[in-house]
C-alpha positions as CSV (number, residue, x, y, z in Angstrom):
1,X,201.8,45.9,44.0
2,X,198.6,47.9,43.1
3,X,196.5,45.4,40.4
4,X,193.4,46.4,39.1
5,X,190.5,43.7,38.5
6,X,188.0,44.7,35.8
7,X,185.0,42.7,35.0
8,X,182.9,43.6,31.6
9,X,179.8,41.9,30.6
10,X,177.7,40.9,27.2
11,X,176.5,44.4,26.9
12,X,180.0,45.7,26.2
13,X,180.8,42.9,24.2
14,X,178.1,43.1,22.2
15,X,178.9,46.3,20.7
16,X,181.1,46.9,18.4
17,X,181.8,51.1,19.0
18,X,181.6,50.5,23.4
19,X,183.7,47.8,23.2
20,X,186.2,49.3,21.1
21,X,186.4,52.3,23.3
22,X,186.2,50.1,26.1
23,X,189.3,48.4,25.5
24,X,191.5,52.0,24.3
25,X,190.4,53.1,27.5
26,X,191.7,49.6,29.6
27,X,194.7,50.0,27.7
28,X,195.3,53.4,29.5
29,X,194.5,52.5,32.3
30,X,197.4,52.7,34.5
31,X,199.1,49.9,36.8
32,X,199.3,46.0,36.7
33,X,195.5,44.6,35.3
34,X,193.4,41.7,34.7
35,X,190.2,41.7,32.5
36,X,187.2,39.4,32.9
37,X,184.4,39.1,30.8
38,X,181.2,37.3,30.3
39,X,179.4,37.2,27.0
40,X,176.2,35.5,27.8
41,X,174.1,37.6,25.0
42,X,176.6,36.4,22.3
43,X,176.2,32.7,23.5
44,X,172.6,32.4,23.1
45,X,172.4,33.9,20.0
46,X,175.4,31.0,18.8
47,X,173.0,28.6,20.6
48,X,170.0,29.8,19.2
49,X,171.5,29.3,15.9
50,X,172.5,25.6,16.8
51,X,169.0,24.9,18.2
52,X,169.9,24.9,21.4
53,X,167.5,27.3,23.8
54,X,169.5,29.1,26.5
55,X,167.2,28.0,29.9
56,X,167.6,30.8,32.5
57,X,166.6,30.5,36.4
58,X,166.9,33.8,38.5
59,X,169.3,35.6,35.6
60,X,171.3,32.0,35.6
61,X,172.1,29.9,33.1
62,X,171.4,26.2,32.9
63,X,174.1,24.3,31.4
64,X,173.6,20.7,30.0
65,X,176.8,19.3,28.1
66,X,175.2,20.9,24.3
67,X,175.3,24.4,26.2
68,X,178.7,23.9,27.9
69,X,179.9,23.0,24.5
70,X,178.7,26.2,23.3
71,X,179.8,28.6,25.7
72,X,183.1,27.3,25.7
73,X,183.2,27.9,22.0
74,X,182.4,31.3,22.3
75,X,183.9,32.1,25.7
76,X,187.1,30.7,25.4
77,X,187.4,30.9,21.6
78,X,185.5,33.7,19.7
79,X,184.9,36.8,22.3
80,X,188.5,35.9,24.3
81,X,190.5,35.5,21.3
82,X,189.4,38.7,19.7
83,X,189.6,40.4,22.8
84,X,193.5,39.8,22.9
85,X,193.5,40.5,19.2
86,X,192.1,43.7,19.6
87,X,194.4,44.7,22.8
88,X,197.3,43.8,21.2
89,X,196.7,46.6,18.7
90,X,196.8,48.8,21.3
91,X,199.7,47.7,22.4
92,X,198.3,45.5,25.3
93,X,200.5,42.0,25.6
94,X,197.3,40.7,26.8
95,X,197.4,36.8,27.2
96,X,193.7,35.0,27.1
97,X,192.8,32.6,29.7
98,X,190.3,30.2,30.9
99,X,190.1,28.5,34.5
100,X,192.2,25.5,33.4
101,X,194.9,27.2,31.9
102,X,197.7,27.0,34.4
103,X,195.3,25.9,36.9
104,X,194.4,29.3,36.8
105,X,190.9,28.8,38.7
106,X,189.8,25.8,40.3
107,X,185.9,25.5,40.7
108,X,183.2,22.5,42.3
109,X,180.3,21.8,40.1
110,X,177.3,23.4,41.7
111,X,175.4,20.4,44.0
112,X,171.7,20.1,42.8
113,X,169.3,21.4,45.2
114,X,166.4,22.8,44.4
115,X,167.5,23.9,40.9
116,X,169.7,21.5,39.0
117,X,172.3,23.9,36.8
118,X,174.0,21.6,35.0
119,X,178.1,21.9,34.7
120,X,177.8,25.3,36.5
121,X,180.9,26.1,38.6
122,X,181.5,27.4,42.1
123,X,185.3,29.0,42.5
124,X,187.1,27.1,45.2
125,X,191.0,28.2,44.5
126,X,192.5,30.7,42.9
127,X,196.4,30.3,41.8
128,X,197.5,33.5,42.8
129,X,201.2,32.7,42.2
130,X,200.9,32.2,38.9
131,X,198.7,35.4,38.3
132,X,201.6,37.0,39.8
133,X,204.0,35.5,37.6
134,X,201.8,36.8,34.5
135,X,201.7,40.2,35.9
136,X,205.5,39.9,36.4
137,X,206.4,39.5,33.0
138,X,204.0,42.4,31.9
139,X,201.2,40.0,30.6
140,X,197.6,41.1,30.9
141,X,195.4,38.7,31.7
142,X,192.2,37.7,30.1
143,X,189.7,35.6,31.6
144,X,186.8,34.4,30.5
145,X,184.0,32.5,32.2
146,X,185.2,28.8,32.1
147,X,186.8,27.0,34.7
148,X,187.2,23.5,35.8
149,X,187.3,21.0,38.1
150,X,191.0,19.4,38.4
151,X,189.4,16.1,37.1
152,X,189.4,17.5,33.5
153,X,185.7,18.9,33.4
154,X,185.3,22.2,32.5
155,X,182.5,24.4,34.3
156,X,180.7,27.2,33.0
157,X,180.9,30.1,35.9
158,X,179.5,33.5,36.9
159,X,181.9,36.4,35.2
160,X,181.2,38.5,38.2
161,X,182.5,35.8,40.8
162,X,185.4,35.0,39.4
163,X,186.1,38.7,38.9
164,X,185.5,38.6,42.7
165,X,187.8,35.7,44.0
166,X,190.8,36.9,41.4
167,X,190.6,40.1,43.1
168,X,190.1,38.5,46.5
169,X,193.5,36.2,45.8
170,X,195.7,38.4,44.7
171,X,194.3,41.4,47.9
172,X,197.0,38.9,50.5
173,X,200.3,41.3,50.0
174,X,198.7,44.0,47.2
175,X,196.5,47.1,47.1
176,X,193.7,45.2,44.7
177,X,190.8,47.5,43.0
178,X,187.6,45.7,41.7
179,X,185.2,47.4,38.7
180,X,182.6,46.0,37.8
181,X,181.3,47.6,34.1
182,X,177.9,47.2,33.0
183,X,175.3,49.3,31.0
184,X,174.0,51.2,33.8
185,X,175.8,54.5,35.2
186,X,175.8,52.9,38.5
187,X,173.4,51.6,41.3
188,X,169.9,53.5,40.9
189,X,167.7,54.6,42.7
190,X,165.3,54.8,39.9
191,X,166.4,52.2,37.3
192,X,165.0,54.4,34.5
193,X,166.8,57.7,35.5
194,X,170.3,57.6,35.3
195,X,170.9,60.9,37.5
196,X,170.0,58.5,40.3
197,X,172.8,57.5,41.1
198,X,173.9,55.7,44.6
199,X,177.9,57.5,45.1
200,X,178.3,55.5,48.1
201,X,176.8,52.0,49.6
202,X,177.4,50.3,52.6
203,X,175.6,47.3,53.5
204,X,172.8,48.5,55.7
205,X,171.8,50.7,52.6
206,X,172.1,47.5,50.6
207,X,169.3,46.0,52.9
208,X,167.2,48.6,53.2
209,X,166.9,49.2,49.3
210,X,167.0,45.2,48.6
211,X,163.9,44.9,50.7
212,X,162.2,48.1,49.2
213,X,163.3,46.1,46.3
214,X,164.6,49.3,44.5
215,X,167.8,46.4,44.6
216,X,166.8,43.8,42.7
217,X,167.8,40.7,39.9
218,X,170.7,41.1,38.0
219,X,172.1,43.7,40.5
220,X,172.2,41.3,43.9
221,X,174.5,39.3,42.9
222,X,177.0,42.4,41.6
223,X,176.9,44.1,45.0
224,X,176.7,40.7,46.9
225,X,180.5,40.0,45.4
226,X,181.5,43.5,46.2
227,X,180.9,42.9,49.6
228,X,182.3,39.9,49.9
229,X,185.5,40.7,47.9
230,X,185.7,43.8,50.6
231,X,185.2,41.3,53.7
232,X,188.0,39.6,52.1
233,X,190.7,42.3,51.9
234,X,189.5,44.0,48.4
235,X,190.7,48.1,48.8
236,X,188.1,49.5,46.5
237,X,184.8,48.4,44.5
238,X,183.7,50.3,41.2
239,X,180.6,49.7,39.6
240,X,179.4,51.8,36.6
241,X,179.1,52.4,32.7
242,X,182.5,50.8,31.0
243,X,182.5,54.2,29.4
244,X,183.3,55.6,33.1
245,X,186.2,53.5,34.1
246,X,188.7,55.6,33.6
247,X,186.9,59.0,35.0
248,X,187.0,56.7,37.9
249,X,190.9,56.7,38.5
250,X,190.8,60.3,38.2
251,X,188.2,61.2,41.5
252,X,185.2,62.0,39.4
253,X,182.0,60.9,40.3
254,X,181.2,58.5,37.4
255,X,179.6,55.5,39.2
256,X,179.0,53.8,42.6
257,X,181.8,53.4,45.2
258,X,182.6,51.0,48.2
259,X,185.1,51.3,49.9
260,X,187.1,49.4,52.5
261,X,188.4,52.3,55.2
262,X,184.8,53.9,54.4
263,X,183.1,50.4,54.7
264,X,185.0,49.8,58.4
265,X,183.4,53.2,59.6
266,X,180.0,52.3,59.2
């Protein structure tokens, strides 16, 4: 089975015209998917509103109970429910989902260390046979950001690593693509030049531009999960403008590429 694993964030979500032609072009894209998204821009404008400041550390959220509250709200109600809406027009029997749903994904509250983050979630287990079973009966599905623990807390988690460990899951037995959309064309190596694109990284690239720190906040932890989802039996990671993703099936160069049999040369 070939599945696709495509991850969109707040920037996509937060507007109206790219997301709508985001989501015509996810329903064309061909195959068995699964859509994860974030929306982080949305809920701390909802929080905002509420009086609740959003408290960031190193492009993290910090998540006390009023937060989790929130972000649940408008994870799991608002931005996923309209997302199936809006699929469903287009013909896409999308299902929405958070981590609890079916057990879908099991996370570990983050220990306090240095930083404590509140009821931020770690993924621990995926339940791949069930994702399979959705895929089976030609659902789509759609996760958003929430997990839990098995002991009935729910956990607010990174988009991008769940993305990661779905893809990672369901790589044992299937040919599994990761893309990663975002509002940049790729990685750059000028951020403000978008002709700058990287085609192809591998990880000794990865260091050397991390510690020139062309690399850098927001992008570490994208590329970090693309490396470990490869490492853990992932065919192909995509990371680029959500206005790219299908150029992307189609050999074009549209964004940045890893990939595994070009990953084991190196």
């Amino acid at each position: 089975m070939k599945i696709s694993v495509i991850k969109i964030g707040g920037n996509v979500i937060d507007n109206p015209e790219k997301l709508e032609e985001f989501l015509q072009q996810f329903a064309k894209f061909p195959g068995y998917k699964i859509l994860v998204h974030g929306g982080g821009v949305m809920a701390s404008r909802f929080g905002e509103s509420l009086g609740v400041m959003p408290e960031m550390v190193d492009g993290r959220r910090i998540t006390d109970k009023d937060t989790l509250d929130i972000v649940t709200m408008v994870y799991a109600g608002l931005i996923n429910k309209n997302l199936v809406a809006s699929l469903q027009a287009l013909g896409v029997n999308a299902i929405g989902m958070t981590g609890a749903d079916g057990n879908a994904i099991r996370s570990e509250k983050r220990p306090f260390k240095e930083i404590d983050y509140g009821f931020v979630g770690d993924v621990k287990e995926v339940n791949t046979s069930m994702i399979r079973h959705l895929l089976d009966a030609d659902l789509v599905p759609v996760f958003n950001a929430i997990t839990h623990d098995g002991n009935g807390q729910l956990l607010n988690t990174n988009a991008d690593s769940i993305a990661s460990a779905v893809a990672t899951s369901l790589s044992r037995g299937n040919e599994v693509n990761l893309y990663f959309c975002f509002n940049k064309a790729g990685v750059l190596v000028d951020e403000k030049n978008e002709n700058s694109i990287i085609p192809l990284i591998n990880e000794d690239i990865y260091a050397e531009l991390r510690k020139e720190n062309v690399i850098h906040s927001g992008m570490i932890p994208k590329l970090d999960n693309a490396f470990a989802a490869l490492q853990k039996g992932v065919n192909h990671v995509w990371i680029g403008k959500a206005e790219n993703l299908l150029l992307s099936t189609k050999g074009k160069l549209s964004g940045t590429v890893i990939e595994r049999h070009r990953y084991d040369l190196y």
